[in-house]
C-alpha positions as CSV (number, residue, x, y, z in Angstrom):
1,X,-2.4,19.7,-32.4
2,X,-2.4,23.6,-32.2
3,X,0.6,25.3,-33.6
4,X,2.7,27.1,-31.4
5,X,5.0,29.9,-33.0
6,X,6.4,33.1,-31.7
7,X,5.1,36.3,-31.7
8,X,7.0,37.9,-34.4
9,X,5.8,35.4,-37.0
10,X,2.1,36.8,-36.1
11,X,0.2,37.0,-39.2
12,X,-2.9,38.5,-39.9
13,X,-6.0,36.4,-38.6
14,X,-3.4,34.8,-36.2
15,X,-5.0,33.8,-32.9
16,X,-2.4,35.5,-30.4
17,X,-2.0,34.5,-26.9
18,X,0.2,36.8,-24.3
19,X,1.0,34.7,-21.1
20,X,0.2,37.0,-17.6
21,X,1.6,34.3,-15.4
22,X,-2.2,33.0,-13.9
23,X,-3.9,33.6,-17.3
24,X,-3.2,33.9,-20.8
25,X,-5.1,36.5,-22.7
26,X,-6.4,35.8,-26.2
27,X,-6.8,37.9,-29.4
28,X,-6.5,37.8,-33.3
29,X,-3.8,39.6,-35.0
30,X,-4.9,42.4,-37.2
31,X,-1.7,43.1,-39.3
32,X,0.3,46.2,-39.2
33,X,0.6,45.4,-34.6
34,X,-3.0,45.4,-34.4
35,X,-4.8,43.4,-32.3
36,X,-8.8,42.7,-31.7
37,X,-9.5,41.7,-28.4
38,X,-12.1,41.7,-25.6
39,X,-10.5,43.9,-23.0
40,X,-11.7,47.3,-21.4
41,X,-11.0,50.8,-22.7
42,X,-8.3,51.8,-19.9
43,X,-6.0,48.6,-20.2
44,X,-7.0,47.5,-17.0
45,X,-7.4,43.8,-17.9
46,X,-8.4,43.1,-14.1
47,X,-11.5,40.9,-13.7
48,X,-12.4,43.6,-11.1
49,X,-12.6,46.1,-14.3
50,X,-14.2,43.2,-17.0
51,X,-18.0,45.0,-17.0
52,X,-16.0,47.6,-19.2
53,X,-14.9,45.3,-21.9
54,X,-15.4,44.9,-25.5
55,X,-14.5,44.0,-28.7
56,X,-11.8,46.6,-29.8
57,X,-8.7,47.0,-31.8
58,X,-5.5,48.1,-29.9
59,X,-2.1,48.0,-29.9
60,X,0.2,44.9,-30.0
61,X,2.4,46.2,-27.6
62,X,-1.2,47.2,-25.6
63,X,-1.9,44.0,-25.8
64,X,1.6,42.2,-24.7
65,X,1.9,45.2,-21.7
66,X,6.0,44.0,-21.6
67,X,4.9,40.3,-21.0
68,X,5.5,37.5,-23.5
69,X,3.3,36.5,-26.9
70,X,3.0,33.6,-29.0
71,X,1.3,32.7,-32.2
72,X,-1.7,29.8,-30.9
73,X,-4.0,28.6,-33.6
74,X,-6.5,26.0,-33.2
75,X,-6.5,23.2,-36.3
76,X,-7.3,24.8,-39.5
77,X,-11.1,25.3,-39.3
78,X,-11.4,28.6,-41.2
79,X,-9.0,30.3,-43.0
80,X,-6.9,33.2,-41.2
81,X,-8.7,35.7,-43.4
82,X,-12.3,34.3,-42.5
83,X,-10.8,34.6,-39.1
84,X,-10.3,38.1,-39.5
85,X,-13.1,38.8,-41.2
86,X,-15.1,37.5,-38.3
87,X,-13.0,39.5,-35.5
88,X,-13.6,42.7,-37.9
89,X,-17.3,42.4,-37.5
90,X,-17.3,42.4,-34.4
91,X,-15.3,46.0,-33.3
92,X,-17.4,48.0,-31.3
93,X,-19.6,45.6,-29.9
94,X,-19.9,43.4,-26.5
95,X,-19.8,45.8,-24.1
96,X,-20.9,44.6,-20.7
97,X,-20.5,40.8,-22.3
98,X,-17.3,39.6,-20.8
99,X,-17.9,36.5,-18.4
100,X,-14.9,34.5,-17.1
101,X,-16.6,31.1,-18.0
102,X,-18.7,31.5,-21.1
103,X,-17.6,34.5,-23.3
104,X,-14.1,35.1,-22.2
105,X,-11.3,36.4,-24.2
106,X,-9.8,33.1,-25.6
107,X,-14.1,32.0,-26.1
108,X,-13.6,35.1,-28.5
109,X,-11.1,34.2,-30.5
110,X,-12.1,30.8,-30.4
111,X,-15.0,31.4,-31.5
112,X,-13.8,33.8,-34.6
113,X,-11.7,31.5,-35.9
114,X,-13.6,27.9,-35.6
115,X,-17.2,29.5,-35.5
116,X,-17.3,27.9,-31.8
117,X,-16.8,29.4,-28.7
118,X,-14.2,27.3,-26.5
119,X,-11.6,27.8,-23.6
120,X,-9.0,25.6,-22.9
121,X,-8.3,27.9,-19.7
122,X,-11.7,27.3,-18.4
123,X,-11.6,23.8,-18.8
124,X,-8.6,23.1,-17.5
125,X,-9.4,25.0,-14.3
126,X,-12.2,23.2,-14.1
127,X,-11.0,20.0,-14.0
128,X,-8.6,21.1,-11.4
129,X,-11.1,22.1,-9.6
130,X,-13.3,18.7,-9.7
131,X,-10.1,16.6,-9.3
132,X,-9.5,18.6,-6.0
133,X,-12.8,18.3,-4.9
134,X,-12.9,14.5,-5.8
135,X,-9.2,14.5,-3.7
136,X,-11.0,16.1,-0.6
137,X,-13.8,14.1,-0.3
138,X,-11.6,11.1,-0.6
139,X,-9.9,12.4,2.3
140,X,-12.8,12.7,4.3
141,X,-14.2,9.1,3.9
């Protein structure tokens, strides 16, 4: 079971999470309300503007953009300063290697903290979209 705290308890090599209502948006806290992310330069976290992103370090309140945060850790795989190390490393790079389904923000910070790359976001959507699927074509027979 993950656990859920708020934002203010945010600890460095925290996975953070900020909910945007049809999406959450994943990161690792940095200490000192820094955040690495996968996000474009100009804060437009759009998908039409994704081909711009990379791995940075921002600004919590960058990050957030006025909408709510929370602390969301996976099960202790590696320690919040391997985490860290791991998001660290990273800076700089990605550019042009956003994709919404394989290396998305949350795969990101998944993947610096357990060593795997995962979405729950994507997985859930997609089992939404098979179950709807499955619903429709049980309508149709």
């Amino acid at each position: 079971m993950k656990k859920v705290k708020p934002i203010s308890q945010a600890r460095s090599g925290d996975v953070i999470c900020v909910n945007r209502g049809m999406y959450r948006h994943y990161g690792v806290y940095d200490g000192n309300g820094k955040v690495i992310d996968i996000s474009p330069d100009n804060g437009d976290n759009s998908l039409r503007n994704k081909h711009n992103a990379h791995v940075r370090k921002r600004s919590l309140s960058g990050f957030l953009n006025g909408d709510p945060g929370f602390v969301d850790n996976s099960p202790g795989v590696h320690s919040r300063k391997q985490t860290l190390k791991r998001a660290r490393a990273e800076v700089g790079t990605g550019r042009n290697s956003y994709d919404l389904l394989f290396n998305n923000c949350e795969h990101k910070a998944r993947e610096w903290q357990t060593g795997r790359k995962h979405s729950g976001q994507v997985e859930d959507a997609l089992e939404q979209v098979i179950s709807l699927a499955g619903n429709i074509l049980g309508f149709l027979n």
